[in-house]
N, C-alpha and C positions, 0 to 999 in steps of 0.2 A: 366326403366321398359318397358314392353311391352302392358301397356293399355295404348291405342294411347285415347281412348274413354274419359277418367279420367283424360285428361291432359289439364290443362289450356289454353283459345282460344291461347296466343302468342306463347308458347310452341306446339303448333300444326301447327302454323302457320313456324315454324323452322325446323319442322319434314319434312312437306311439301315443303320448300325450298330447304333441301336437297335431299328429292327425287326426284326433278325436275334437280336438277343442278347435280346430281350424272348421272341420266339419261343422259341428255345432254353430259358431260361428256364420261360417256361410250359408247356411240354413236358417239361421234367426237375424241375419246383418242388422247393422248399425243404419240410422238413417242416414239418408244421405243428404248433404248442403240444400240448406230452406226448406227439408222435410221433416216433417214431428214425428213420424211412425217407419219402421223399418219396414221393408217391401215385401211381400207373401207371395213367395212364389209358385207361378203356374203348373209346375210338374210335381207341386209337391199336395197338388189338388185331385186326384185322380177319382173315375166314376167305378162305385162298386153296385153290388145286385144280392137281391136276396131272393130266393125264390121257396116261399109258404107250399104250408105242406097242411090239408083239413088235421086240425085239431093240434095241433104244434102252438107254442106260444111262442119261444125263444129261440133265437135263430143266432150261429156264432158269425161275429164281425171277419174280416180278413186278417190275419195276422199283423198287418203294417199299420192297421187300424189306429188313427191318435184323438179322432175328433168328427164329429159330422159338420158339414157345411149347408146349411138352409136347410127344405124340408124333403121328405121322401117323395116320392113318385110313381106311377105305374108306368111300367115300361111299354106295356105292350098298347098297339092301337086302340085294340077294340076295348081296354080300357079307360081310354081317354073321358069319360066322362066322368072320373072317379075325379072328387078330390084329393089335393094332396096329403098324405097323413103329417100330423103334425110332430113333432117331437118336444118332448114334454120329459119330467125329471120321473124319475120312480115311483116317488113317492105322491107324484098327483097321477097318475097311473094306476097306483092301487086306488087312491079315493075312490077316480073316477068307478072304477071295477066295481066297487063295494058301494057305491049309491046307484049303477045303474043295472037295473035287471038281466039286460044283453049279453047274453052267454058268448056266443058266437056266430061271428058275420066279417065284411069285407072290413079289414083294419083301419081304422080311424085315427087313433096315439100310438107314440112310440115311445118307449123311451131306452136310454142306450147307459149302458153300464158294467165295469169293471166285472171280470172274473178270474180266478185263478185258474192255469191249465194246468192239466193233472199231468202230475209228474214238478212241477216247478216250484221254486221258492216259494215262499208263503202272500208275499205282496200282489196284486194283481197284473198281471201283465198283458190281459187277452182283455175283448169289447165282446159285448152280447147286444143285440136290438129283442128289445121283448114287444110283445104288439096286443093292443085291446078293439075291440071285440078277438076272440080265439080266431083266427081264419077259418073259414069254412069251407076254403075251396083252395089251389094253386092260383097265388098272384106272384108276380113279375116286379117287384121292389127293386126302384134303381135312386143311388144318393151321390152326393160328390161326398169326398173327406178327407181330411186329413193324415196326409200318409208320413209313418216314422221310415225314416233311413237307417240301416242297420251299420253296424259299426265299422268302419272298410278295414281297417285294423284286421279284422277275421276272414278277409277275402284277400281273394287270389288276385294279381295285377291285371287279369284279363277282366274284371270285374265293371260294369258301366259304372261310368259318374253320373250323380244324382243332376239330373237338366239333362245330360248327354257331353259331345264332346264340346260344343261351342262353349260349354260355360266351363272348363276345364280349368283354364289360365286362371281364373276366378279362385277357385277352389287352392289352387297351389300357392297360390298368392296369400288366402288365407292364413293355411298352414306356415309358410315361413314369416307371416308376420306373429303369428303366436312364438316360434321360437326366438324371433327377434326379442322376445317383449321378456321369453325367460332368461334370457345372456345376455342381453343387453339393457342398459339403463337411459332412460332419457335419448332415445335413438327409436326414433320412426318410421324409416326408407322403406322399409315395406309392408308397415301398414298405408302408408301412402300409397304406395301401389297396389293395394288390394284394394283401397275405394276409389283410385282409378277404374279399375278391371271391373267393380261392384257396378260404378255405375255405365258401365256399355253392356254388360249381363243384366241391369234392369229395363235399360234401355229397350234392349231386343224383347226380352219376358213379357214386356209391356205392349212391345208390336204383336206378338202374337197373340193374348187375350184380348183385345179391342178390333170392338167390331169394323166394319169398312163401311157401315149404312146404320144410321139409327133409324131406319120408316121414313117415312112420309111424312113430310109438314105442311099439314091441312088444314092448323088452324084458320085461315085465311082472315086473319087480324088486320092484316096490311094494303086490304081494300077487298073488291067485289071477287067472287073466284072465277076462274076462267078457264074454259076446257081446254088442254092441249092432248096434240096430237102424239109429241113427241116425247121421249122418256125426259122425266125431271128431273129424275135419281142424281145425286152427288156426293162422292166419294172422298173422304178426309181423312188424310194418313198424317200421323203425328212424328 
């Protein structure tokens, strides 16, 4: 049935295991047929910023914070001549710190690392970006990352699904292949159906991060080159 409310505390208590493990689940999937690696998907990449402050060193991550993706960047135009800062582990951070003179100037390493937030548990649960050279001025720090989804178990039904609503079916398909797997033995019917559903949710994931143009192909390998007048551009949807 569907009164979650009417249902005895253990039997809610399984409702909720599977929401949490269906979740997980569909956020970490299973590869799919002739593929080695589960698919990383696009919404769960999102762009954060940090914006330096003269004489600051550490700067706190986003809360959803799980991970960075490639390197840092300057946001703003008239920056654009900056290299990217690199991000680098802590501890070759301090090295670097302590063999090189350079007090402070435009940030060149980064490195990103656990912190406790005050008031919480003892474990870490929050990201800091600490930066060398000390900035010496306001810069405009922009990163993709790894963002955690928080437990929907603690949220309200109006609450968005992680992707939005297309990948919806996905996710529920998930969760009752988890409960299948706890009350039932040797019965698969809807894990079946969730790597059905898994894979037209990668499918699409897929159409959206891939570009519609890779440039220009100018090597002219394929004999003499030859001016045209007319656009060449060509377009490939997968």
């Amino acid at each position: 049935g569907r009164d979650y409310d009417g249902l005895p505390s253990r039997e809610k208590a399984d409702v909720d295991a599977c929401v949490r493990r269906g979740l997980r689940q569909y956020l970490s999937p299973p590869p799919l047929a002739g593929e080695s690696e589960g698919h990383s998907w696009t919404f769960l990449r999102p762009t954060g910023t940090v914006t330096t402050a003269d004489g600051t060193v550490a700067y706190a991550l986003p809360a959803n914070f799980g991970g960075i993706v490639g390197a840092i960047t300057h946001q703003s135009s008239s920056d654009g001549a900056y290299r990217p800062i690199e991000v680098t582990s802590l501890s070759a951070l301090r090295a670097k710190k302590q063999a090189e003179n350079l007090a402070t100037g435009r940030p060149e390493i980064a490195a990103i690392d656990p912190v406790t937030a005050s008031g919480e548990i003892s474990y870490p649960t929050r990201f800091q970006m600490t930066l060398w050279p000390t900035p010496d001025a306001v810069y405009t720090l922009e990163f993709q990352y790894i963002a955690n989804i928080e437990d929907l178990t603690l949220k309200g039904p109006e609450t968005p699904l992680p992707g939005g609503q297309q990948h919806g079916e996905t996710l529920i398909a998930s969760c009752q292949a988890i409960g299948e797997s706890m009350i039932e033995t040797n019965r698969f019917q809807y894990m079946q159906i969730f790597m059905q559903r898994l894979a037209a949710s990668v499918s699409l994931d897929r159409r959206l991060q891939s570009p519609s143009n890779l440039g220009q192909n100018s090597d002219n390998s394929d004999g003499v080159y030859r001016v045209r007048r007319t656009s060449s551009r060509v377009n490939y949807t997968t």
